[in-house]
N, C-alpha and C positions, 0 to 999 in steps of 0.2 A: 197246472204248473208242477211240473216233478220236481223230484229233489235233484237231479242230476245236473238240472240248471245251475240251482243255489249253491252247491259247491262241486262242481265235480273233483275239485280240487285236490282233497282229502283221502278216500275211497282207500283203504287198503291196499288194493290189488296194483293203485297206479304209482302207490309209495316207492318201491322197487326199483322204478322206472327213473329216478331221482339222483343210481347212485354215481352212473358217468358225468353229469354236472360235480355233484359234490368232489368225484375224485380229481376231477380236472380241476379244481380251485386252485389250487400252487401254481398252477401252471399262467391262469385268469392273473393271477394276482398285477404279473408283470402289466394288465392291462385296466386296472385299479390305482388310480394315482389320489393317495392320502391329501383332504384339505388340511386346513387349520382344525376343522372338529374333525373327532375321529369319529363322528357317525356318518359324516358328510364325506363321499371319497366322488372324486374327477374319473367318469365313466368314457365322455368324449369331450372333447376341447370346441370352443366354438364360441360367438356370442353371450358376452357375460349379461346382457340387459334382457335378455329372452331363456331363462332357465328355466328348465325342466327336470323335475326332479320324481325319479323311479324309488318307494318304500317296498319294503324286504318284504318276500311272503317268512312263511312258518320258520323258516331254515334262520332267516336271521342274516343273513349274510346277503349280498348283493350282486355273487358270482353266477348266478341263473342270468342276469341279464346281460352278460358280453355281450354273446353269441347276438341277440335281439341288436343291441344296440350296433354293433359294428353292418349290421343293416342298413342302418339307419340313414339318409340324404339328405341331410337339413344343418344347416347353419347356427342352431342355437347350440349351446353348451349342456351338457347331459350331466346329473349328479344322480348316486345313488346314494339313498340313507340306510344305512345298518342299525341293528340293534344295538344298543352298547355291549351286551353280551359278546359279541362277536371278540373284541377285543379283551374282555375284562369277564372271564366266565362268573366273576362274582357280582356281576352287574345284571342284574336280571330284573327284568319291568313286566309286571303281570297283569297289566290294565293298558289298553288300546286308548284309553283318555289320556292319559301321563304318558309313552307315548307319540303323543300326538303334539301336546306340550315339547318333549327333549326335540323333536325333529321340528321343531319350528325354526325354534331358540338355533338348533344346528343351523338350519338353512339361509339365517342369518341375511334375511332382508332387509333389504338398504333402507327401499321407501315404503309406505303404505300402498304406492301405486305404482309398485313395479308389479308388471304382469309376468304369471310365471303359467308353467303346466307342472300338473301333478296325474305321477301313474302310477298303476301299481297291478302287481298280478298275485291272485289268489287273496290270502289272506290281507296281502299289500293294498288291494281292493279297498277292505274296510277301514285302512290305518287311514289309505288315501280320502276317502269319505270323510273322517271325523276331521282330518289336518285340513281339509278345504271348510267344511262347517266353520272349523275354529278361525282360519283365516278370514273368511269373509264378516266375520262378527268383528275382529280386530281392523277392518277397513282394506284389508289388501282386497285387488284384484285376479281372479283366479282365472283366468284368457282361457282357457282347454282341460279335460278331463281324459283320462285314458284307463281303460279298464280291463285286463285281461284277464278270462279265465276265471273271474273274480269272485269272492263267496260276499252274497248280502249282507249287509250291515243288520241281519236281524236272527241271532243263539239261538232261538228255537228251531230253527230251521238248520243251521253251522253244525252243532252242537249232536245233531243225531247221526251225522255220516263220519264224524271224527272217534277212530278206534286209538285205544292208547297202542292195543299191542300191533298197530298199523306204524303209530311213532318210533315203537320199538326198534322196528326192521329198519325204517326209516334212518336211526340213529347208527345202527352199525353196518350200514351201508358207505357210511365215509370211510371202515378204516380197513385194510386188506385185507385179502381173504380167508389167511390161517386165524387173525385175531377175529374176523367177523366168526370164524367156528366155534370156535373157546366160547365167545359170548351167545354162542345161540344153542350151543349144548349146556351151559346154564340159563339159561332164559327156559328151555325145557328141564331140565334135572329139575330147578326148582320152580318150575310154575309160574314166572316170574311175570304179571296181570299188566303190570305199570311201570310209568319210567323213573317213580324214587325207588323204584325197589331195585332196577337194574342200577339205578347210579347208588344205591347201599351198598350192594355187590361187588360195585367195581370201587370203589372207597375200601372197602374193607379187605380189599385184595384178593377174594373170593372166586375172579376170573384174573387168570396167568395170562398177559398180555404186555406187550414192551411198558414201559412206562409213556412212550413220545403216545402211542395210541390209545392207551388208557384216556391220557390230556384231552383230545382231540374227541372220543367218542361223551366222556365225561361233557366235556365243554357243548357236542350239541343236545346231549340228555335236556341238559340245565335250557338250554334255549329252546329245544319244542314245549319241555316242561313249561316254561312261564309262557309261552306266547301260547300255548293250548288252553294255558289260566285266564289267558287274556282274552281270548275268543269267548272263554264260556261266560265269562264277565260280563260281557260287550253288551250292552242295549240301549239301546237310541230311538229316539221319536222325530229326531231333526229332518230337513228337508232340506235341498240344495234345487232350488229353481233358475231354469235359463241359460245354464254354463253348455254352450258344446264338448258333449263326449261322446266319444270311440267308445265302442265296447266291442270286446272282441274273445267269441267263445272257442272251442274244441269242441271239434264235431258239428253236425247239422243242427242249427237252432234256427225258430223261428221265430221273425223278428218281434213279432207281437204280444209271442210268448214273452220275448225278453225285457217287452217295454213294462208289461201289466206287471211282473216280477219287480220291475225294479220303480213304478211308478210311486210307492208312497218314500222313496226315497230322490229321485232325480223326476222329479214333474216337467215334462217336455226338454228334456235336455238330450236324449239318447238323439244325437244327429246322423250318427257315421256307426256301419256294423257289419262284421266279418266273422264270418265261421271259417275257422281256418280245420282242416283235414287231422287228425293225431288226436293223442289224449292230453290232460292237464301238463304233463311235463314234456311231450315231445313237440308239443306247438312253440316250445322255447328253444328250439334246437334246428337244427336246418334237417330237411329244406322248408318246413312250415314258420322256419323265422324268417323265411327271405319274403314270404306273403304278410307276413304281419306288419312284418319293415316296411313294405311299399306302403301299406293302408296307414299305417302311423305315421310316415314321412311326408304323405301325402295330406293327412288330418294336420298336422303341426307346420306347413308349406301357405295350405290355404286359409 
């Protein structure tokens, strides 16, 4: 079992690749309709008694899964949950436990027995793991599992492919290009390892950048920051037996490889599985979201 299963997610090189999603978010937004929580936002309209609900990878935000969802063929109603950060850059939660707790509380289920589906891609993977654990201990019922792309619910393994100054680039990938310069000719001038050292910098006014972009790159500093805390934190012995889930990787995987990977976590649940063509960020993007939409709509249909 290589490591490129357990997260390809992470990887430096595929960081980069992340920054047309992030710079299109203003644009997503319009396709983002705010609930009553503001972790909870309306992705597609549909069946209130049949929701499914997509958790945020690393970014924090929920604008990675338009493009996927507007795929999508199914009658149930689509929510994504955000980190609170997203709204409140002083809200920052460094534990994948707590969490798991705020997006419950968000998702604000009615009955113990209303059935729902829970997805998540990459890091979303492992929020979605521990939020179904917790559910199923509270009595609800969890109908489906959906996994893209996903990094295991187990740090030792997360933990060795995740570079900070991978984060780095990653961060100043949201903000245009004259200001992404300023901050990467200080990130080199001064050596700059991590990202309290980049967000000291840009606090301290150390990099000449507008003020609106400063906000914007500061703010996802603060959210790879704690959700990078949260992954290294992360360990779990729990198990999730008998739920049908989708897993759905980038690139050629084999199926067996995928089961044995994820068997001390999902024991005989992995039902439905698709390798879709791209890397961790282009399989959210078309045309490889228009395959994952079929296998998804097709999984949540039947």
């Amino acid at each position: 079992m290589g490591n490129s299963l357990e997260l390809s997610s992470l990887a430096p090189e595929s960081m980069f690749k992340l920054a047309d999603m992030l710079l299109a978010k203003s644009m997503e937004k319009a396709a983002v309709k705010p609930q009553s929580s503001n972790l909870c936002v309306l992705l597609k309209e549909g069946n209130a008694s049949q929701p499914c609900y997509f958790i945020h990878p690393i970014t924090g935000d929920v604008a990675g899964y338009v493009t996927l969802v507007n795929q999508l063929d199914t009658d149930r109603i689509i929510y994504g949950i955000q980190s609170p950060g997203v709204d409140n850059p002083d809200e920052q939660i460094d534990s994948i436990e707590h969490m798991a707790e705020l997006y419950i509380e968000a998702m604000a289920l009615s009955t113990a027995t209303q059935s729902i589906v829970l997805a998540g891609w990459s890091m979303g993977g492992m929020i979605t793991f521990e939020v179904a654990s917790r559910l199923l201990k509270k009595g609800h019922k969890i109908e489906k599992l959906i996994l893209i792309d996903s990094a295991l619910p187990n740090t030792k393994n997360v933990i060795s492919l995740i570079n900070q100054q991978g984060l780095i680039h990653l961060s100043m990938d949201i903000v245009p290009k004259q200001s992404r310069q300023a901050i990467e000719s200080y990130v080199i001038q001064n050596n700059v390892t991590n990202l309290d050292e980049l967000e000291k910098g840009l606090i301290q006014g150390k990099i000449v950048i507008s003020e609106v972009n400063k906000s914007l790159i500061i703010k996802a500093v603060r959210l790879l920051n704690s959700n990078y805390r949260a992954i290294e934190k992360y360990k779990t012995s729990k198990r999730i037996d008998d739920i049908p889930t989708l897993m759905i990787y980038a690139g050629i995987r084999n199926l067996e490889d995928v089961k044995r990977a994820w068997k001390p976590f999902l024991n005989q649940s992995i039902t439905d599985y698709l390798s879709v063509e791209g890397d961790h960020f282009s399989i959210m993007q078309l045309p490889s979201a228009s395959h994952s939409g079929k296998a998804i709509s097709s999984f949540l249909n039947n």
